[in-house]
KOLMAR-236868 format. One record per residue (C-alpha): residue in three letters; z, y negated, x negated. Coordinates in steps of 0.02 Angstrom, whole numbers, plus 50000, padded with zeros to 5 digits. Each point is the difference from the previous one (the first is absolute). Layout:
ALAZYX/...
This chain:
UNK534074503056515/UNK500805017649989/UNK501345006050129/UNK501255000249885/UNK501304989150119/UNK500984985849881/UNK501855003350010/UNK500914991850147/UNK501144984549959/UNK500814988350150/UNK499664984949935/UNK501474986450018/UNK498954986850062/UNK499565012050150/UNK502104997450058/UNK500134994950173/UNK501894989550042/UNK500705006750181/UNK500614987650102/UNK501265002750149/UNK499624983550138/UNK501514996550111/UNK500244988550133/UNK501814997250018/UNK500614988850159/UNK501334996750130/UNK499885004950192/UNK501364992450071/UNK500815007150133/UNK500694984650108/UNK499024983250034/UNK501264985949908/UNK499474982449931/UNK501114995549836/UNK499924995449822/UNK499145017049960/UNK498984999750165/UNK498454990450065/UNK498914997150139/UNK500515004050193/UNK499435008750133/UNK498755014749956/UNK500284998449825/UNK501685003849987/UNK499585016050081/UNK500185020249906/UNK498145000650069/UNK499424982849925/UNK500535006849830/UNK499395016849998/UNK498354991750049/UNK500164986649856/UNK500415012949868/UNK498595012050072/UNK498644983749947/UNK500724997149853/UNK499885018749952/UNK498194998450027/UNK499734983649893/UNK501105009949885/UNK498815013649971/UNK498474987849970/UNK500854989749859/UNK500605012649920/UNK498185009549994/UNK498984983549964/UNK501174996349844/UNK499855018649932/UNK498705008549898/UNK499535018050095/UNK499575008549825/UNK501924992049937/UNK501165003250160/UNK500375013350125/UNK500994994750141/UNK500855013050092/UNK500424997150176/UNK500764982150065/UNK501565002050097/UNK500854988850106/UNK501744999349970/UNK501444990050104/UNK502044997150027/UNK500924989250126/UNK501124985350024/UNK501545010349971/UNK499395002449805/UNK500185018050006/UNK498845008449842/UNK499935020250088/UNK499645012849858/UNK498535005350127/UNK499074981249921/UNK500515006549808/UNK499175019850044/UNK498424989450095/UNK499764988849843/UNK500235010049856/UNK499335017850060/UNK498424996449899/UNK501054995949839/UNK499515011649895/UNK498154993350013/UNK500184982949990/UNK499744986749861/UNK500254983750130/UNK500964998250143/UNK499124984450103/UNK501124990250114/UNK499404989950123/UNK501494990650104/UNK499924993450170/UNK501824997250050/UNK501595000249860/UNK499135012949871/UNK500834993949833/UNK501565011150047/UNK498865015250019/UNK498924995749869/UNK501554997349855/UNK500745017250075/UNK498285007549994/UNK499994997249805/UNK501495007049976/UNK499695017350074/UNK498245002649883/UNK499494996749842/UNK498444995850049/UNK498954981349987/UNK500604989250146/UNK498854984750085/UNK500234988850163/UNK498894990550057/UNK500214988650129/UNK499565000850177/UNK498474989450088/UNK500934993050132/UNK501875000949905/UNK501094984050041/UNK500455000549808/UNK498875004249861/UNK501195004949865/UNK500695015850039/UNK499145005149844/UNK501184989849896/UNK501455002750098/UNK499875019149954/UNK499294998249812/UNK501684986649956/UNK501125016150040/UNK499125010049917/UNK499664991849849/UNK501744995450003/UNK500695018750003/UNK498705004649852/UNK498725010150102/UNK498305002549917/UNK498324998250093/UNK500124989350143/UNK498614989250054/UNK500094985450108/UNK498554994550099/UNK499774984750061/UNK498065004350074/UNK498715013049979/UNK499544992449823/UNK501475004149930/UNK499945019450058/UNK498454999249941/UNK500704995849835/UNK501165011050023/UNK499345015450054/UNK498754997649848/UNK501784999649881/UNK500695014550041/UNK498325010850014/UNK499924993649808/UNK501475006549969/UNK499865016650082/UNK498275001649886/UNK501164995949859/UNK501275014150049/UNK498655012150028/UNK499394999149836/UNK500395014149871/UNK499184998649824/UNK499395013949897/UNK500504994949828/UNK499675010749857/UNK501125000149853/UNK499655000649810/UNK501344995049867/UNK500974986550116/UNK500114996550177/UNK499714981249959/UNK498274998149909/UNK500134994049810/UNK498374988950044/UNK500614991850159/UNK502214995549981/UNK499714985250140/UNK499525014750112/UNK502065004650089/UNK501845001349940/UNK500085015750100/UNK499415008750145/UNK501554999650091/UNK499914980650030/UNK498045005550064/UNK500815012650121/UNK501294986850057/UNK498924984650041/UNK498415006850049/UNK500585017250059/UNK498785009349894/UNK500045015549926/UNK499325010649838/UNK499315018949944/UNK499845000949852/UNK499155014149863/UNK499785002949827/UNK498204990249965/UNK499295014449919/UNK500135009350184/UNK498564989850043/UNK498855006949882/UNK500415017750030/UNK499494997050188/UNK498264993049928/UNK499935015749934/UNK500325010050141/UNK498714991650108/UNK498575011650082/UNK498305000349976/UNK499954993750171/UNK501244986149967/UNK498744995849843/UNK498504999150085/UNK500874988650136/UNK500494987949844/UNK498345000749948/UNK499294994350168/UNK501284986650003/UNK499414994349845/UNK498244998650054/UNK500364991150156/UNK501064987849901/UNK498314996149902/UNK498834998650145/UNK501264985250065/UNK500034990349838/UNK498754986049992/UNK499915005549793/UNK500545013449903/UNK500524997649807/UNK500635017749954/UNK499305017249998/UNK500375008050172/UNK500455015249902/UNK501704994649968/UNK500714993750181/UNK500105016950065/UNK501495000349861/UNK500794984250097/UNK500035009950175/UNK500635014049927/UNK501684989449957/UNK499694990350173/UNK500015018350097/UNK501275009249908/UNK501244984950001/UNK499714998450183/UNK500335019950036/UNK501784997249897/UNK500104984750116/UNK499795009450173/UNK501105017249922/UNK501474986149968/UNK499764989650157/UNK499664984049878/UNK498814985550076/UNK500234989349838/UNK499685001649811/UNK500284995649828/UNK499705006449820/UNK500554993749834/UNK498534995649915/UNK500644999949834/UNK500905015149970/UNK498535010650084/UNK498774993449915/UNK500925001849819/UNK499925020550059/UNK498244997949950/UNK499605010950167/UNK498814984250083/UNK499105000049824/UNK499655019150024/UNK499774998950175/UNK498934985249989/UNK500704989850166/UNK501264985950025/UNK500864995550137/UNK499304985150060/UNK498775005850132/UNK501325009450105/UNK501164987349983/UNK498914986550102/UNK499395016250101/UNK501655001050070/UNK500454982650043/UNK498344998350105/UNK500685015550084/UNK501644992450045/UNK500745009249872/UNK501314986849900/UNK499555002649792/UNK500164990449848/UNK499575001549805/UNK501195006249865/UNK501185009450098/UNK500614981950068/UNK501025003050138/UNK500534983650037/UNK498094995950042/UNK499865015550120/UNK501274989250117/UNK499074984849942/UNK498105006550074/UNK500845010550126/UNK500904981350085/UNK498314994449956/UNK498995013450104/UNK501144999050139/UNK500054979050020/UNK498154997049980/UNK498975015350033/UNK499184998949817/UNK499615012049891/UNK500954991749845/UNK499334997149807/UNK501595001249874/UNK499874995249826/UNK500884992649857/UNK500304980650053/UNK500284984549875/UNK499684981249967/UNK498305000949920/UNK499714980049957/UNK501714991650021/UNK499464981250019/UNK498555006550125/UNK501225008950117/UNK498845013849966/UNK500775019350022/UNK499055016749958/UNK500255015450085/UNK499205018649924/UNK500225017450016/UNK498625011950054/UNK500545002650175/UNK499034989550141/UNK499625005850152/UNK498614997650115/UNK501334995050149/UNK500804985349919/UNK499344989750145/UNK500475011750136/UNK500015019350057/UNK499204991150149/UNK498654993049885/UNK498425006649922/UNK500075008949836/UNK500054987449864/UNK498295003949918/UNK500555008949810/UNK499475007749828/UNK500525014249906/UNK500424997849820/UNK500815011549880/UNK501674996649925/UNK499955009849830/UNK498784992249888/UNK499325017549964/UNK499394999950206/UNK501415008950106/UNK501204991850110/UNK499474995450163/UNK500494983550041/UNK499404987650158/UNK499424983049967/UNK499874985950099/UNK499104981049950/UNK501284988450060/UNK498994986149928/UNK499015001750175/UNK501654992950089/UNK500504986549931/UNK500964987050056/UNK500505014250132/UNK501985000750019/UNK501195014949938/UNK501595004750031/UNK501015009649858/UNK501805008950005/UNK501145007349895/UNK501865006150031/UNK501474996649844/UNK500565019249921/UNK501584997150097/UNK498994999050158/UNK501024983350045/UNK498654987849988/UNK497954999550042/UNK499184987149923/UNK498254993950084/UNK498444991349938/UNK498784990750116/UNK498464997349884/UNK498254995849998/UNK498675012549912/UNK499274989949850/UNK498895013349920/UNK499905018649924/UNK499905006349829/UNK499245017749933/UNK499245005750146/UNK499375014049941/UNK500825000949857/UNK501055016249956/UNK501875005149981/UNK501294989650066/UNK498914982650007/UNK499524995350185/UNK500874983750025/UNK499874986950139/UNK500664980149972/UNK500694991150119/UNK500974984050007/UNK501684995750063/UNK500894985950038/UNK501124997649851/UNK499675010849851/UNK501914996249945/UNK500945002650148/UNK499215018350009/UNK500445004649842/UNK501784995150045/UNK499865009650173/UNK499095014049878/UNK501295003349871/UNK501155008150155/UNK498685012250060/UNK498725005049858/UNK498455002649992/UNK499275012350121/UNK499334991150143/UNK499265005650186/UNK498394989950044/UNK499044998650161/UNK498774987850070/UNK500804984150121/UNK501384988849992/UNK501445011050087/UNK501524993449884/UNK500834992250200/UNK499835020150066/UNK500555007049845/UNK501634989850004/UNK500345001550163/UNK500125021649960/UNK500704995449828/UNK501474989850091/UNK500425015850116/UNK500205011749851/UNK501304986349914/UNK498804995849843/UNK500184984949927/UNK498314991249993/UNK499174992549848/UNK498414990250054/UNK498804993849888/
């Protein structure tokens, strides 16, 4: 390939959460036996619990790091952190704990001694995600819910109770989800209405986006997208066409004259430049309204090819300028590692339990990014041979599981599918046709679950409807499972 260098975009799913680990305990200063106070001798001793704390610290460290994933979590340096039996909370403890505010996402509390006092007071000097987990060797093992009651109580957001390493696991894997989701900005091109006429289950507005998920928006006039097609180099062509090529020599069959997929890359490239200029790492297009400029036609490309491009980038996009299934793929990226499909979704045979889903945009990750490329064809979506679109047989999986997701326009509920892959229809058929059947459990309770969310749906491969709530529940969405 040409040196032309593809424009630089930070990918959300590359997000990292910080986390802040502190070890909060007692070293008392006299040796007393009491209510409060055990053990005798040695062990009531300043030296016995500086020693105590000091092992703890280090069992500390090794939970925390078996229970995180290195490419999700930075931990900045664990600090040991104590008071004494006169109850006295120094401002040098708030400077100590909160010096690294500005970088954190989690503050980690580990407590050996009385640590729901510094814990509660901890929350309410940052607005940052608070966790305990509870000592090893702790005489009581629910600190956690000692500090989370107060909290809860007094209306403070993110705070995670632990009760072992599984559920920081759980819950470090949350809020990295949601940073991915805050970290997302979607380049959204305009033309004629900001909601699409061909897609009204897509969002109410993008303020309620903003407000649940934290997302953000750039948006253009559509018709700015063809003028930087224009503007590309000769360079910048030749780099499409070699993109092109290579996209052929990976397809097991090719239905469509090459000659037209360098038009696809061109939109791929000059979407991603306006991408990268706007700082955008997620995209849309209204399908409609673009296409009724009669610019594809002259053109001769669609969008199709870019579209599943970017998701197996780690790029969050979806069809018809749908914005509601940009949050819908992105949750789905970020949850199961997959690549997602997206298509139109309905009951296909009623007294079967038989859906359908279609829409021209698989991808060859729908198993996995950590899986091998899904073996593909290229077919054509306009009938007179342009339009590159990927194609995948999903009659060689089935009986395989699938998971599919969609969110409600007023982003309140998600409703999600656990079905089983029954067959596929027009494989390599073109325009809009590729469709994959799969069965569900009851054909009327999803249409009931359905009629709240539309029909727009995420799809990877696996049953993950238990992980997918579990996220679903920390954003507040009401689930509809079917």
């Amino acid at each position: 390939m040409s040196e032309i260098k593809l424009p630089e975009i930070k990918k959300c799913l590359s997000e990292k959460i910080v986390v802040k680990p502190i070890l909060w305990s007692m070293y008392h200063i006299n040796a007393y036996q009491g209510p409060c106070r055990y053990g005798q001798g040695y062990s009531l001793t300043t030296e016995y619990d500086i020693e105590s704390t000091k092992e703890e610290f280090e069992r500390f460290k090794q939970r925390m790091k078996s229970s995180a994933n290195p490419e999700k979590t930075i931990f900045l340096e664990p600090i040991i952190l104590h008071w004494n039996e006169d109850f006295i909370m120094r401002n040098s403890v708030w400077e100590e704990a909160l010096k690294d505010d500005n970088k954190v996402d989690l503050y980690l509390i580990c407590g050996v001694r009385v640590s729901g006092y510094f814990t509660v007071e901890l929350a309410k000097r940052t607005c940052k995600a608070i966790s305990f987990l509870p000592a090893v060797k702790s005489h009581v093992r629910c600190d956690q819910v000692d500090m989370s009651a107060h909290l809860y109580a007094i209306g403070r957001p993110e705070v995670y109770p632990c009760y072992d390493t599984d559920d920081l696991t759980e819950t470090l894997d949350i809020l990295w989800v949601k940073k991915v989701m805050k970290s997302m900005k979607v380049f959204f091109p305009i033309k004629s209405a900001f909601l699409s006429f061909g897609c009204q289950s897509s969002y109410i507005n993008l303020d309620d986006i903003t407000k649940r998920f934290g997302t953000t928006f750039a948006h253009v006039n559509a018709q700015e997208v063809f003028d930087e097609i224009d503007a590309l180099s000769d360079d910048e062509l030749k780099t499409c066409s070699e993109m092109a090529n290579n996209l052929v020599k990976q397809a097991k069959d090719v239905h469509m004259s090459p000659e037209f997929m360098k038009n696809d890359y061109m939109f791929y490239l000059a979407t991603k430049k306006m991408m990268s200029k706007r700082d955008c790492n997620a995209f849309t297009i209204p399908c409609f309204e673009v296409c009724a400029t009669r610019e594809l036609n002259k053109r001769k490309f669609t969008f199709c090819l870019a579209k599943s491009l970017f998701r197996e980038e780690g790029i969050p996009s979806a069809c018809a300028g749908d914005v509601g299934s940009v949050i819908t793929n992105a949750l789905l990226m970020a949850i199961t590692n997959c690549a997602p499909h997206m298509g139109n979704t309905m009951v296909w045979e009623r007294n079967r339990n038989l859906c359908r889903i279609h829409h021209d945009s698989p991808t060859r990750f729908m198993k996995g990014y950590d899986k091998p490329m899904m073996p593909f064809e290229l077919v054509n979506f306009a009938l007179d041979g342009w339009g590159t679109t990927i194609r995948y047989d999903f009659s060689q999986d089935i009986g395989s599981p699938v998971t599919l997701v969609n969110l409600s326009p007023d982003m309140k509920k998600i409703m999600i599918v656990n079905g089983e892959i029954e067959g596929c229809e027009n494989f390599l058929t073109p325009e809009c046709t590729l469709a994959m059947r799969f069965y569900v459990k009851d054909a009327n309770h999803f249409l009931d679950c359905q009629k709240y969310v539309g029909h727009h749906f995420g799809m990877v491969y696996g049953n993950w409807t238990e992980k997918i709530k579990t996220i679903a529940k920390s954003f507040n969405l009401e689930i509809l499972e079917a």
